[in-house]
N, C-alpha and C positions, 0 to 999 in steps of 0.2 A: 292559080297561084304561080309568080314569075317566082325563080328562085336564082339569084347572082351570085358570085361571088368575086370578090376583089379583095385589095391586098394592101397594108399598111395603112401608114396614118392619112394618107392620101386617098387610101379609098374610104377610111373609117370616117371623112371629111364630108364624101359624097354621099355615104351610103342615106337610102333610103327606105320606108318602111319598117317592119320589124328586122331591126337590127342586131346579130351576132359577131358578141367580139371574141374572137378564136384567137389563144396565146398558150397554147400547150404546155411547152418547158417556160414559165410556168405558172403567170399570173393568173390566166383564169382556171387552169388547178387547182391549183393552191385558196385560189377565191373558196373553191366547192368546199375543200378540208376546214378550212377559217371557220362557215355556216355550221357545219356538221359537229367542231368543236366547241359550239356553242359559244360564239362572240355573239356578245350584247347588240353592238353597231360595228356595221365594218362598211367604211369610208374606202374611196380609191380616192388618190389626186395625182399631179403630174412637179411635184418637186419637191425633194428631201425638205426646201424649206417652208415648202407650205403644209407638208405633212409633220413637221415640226409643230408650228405652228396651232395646224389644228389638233394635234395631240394632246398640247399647251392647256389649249382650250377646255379639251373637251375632256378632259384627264384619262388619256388615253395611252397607247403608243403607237410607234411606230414598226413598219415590217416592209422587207424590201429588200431589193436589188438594184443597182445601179453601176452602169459603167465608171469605172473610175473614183468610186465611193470604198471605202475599204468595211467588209463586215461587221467591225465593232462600232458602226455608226449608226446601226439599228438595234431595237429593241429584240426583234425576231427577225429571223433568215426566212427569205423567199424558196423556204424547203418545203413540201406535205411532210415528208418524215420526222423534219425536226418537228412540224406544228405539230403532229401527233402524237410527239411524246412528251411537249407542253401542255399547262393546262389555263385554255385561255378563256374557257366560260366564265362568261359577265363583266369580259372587258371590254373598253372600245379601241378597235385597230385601224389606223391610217396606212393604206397600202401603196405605197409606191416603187414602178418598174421603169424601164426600158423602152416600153412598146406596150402591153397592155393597159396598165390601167392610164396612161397617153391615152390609146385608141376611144374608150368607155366617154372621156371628155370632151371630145371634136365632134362626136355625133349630133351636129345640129340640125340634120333633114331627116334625121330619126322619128316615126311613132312607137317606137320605145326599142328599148337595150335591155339588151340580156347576155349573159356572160356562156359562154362554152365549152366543152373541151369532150375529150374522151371519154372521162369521169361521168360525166354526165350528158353521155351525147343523145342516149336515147330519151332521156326527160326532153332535151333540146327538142326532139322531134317530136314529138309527142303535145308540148304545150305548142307546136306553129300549129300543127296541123287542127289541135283544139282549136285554135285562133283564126285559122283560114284567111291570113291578109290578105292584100292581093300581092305583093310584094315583099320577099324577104333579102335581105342581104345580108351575107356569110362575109364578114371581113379578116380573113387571114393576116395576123398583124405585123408576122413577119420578125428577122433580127431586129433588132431598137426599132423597128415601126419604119426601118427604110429598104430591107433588103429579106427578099425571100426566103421562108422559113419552110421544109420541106413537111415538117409534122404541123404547121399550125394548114398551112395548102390542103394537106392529103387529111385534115379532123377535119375541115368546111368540104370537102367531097364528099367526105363519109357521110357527113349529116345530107347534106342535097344526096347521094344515093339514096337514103333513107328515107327523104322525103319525097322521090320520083318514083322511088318504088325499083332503085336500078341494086344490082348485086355488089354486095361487100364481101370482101376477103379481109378482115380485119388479123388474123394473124401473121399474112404475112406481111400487112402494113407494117405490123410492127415488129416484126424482124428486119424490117428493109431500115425501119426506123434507129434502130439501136446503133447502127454504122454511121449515120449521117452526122456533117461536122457537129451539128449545136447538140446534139446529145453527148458528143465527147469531154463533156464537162462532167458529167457523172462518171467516167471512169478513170479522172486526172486524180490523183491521190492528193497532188496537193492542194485540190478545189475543196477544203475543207466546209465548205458551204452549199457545195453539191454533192449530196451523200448517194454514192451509188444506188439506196433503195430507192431515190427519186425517180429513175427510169421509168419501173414499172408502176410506183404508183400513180404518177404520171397516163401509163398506158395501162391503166387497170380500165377496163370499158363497163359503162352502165353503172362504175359504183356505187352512186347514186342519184335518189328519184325526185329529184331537185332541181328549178333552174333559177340563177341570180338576175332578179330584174333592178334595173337603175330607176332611182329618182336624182335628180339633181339638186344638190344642197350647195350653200356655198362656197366655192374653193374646192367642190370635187362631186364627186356621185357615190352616194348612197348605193349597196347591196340589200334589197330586201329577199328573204329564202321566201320561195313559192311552190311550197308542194305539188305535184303533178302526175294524176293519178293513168296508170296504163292505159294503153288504149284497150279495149276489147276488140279481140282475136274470134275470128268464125274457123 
């Protein structure tokens, strides 16, 4: 098994075989808390107006983040903390970002997509190595999908250590993480939309035993949840 990894929408463009898309802060986070709070369907696409649109449609709403989009243009914030203390069971959610659910869409040399993060790194690993491709690519998505992002880099390491069989220090990944710029929005008071507990549950590792595979539907990609049972340990 080759295992890659590359970086942004440019790589997410190339990438091949079993393909993960890594977006830490925070879309494919946030994907995992979506599943776990029991959304009916949860949709990614790549524009406010087509997540409108299919929201329209499918009597759903909308949730998200975007540059230059101001907060009250969504139905729900691009937070796990605020999703947590919403109750979204048995709705349908159209999710649009920055950079991840972008990346989830370009994957056209993909045999298949699945969503990543720390949350759920070690399901990550767990359902490849069930899967044995011959080929994995780890697409770190990066700020907006053009400019490197040090926690989405060092979550696609973790998984490829994990998969090579090479040693993690995950704690002080993530102490090294809480300094770096794009985390400095959870500790802006007036980033009312980046609530300081997003940090860690952000870098809560392992919290669940889940990974998000895509279908493609039309005008975005489908999340279905896929349970993924441990490996056995000798």
């Amino acid at each position: 098994m080759i295992v890659n990894v590359v970086e942004c929408l440019s790589g997410a463009r190339s990438a091949k075989g079993l393909v993960v898309i890594v977006d830490v802060f925070r879309s494919t986070t946030l994907g995992c808390f979506l599943a776990a709070g029991g959304a009916a369907e949860y949709i990614v696409t790549d524009s406010l107006d087509r997540a409108r649109a299919m929201a329209a449609q499918r009597g759903g709403k909308v949730i998200g983040e975007l540059v230059d989009v101001p907060p009250s243009e969504f139905d729900y914030l691009n937070s796990p903390y605020l999703i947590e203390k919403a109750d979204i069971r048995g709705e349908t959610l159209i999710h649009v970002t920055n950079a991840g659910t972008r990346g989830l869409m370009v994957c056209e040399n993909a045999d298949e997509v699945v969503m990543g993060s720390f949350v759920n790194a070690g399901a990550v690993v767990d359902y490849v190595l069930a899967r044995q491709p011959e080929v994995v690519t780890l697409v770190a998505m990066g700020t907006g999908g053009t400019m490197r992002a040090q926690e989405d880099m060092m979550c696609a390491m973790y998984i490829k250590n994990e998969l090579e069989e090479y040693p993690n220090s995950f704690e002080t990944l993530k102490k090294f993480l809480r300094d770096v710029d794009t985390a400095a929005k959870f500790f802006d008071d007036a980033r009312e939309d980046c609530p300081e507990e997003d940090f860690d549950l952000c870098m809560d590792l392992d919290r669940f035993d889940f990974i998000l595979k895509g279908e493609p539907v039309e005008g975005g990609v489908r999340l279905e949840k896929v349970d993924v049972p441990a490996r056995k340990t000798t």
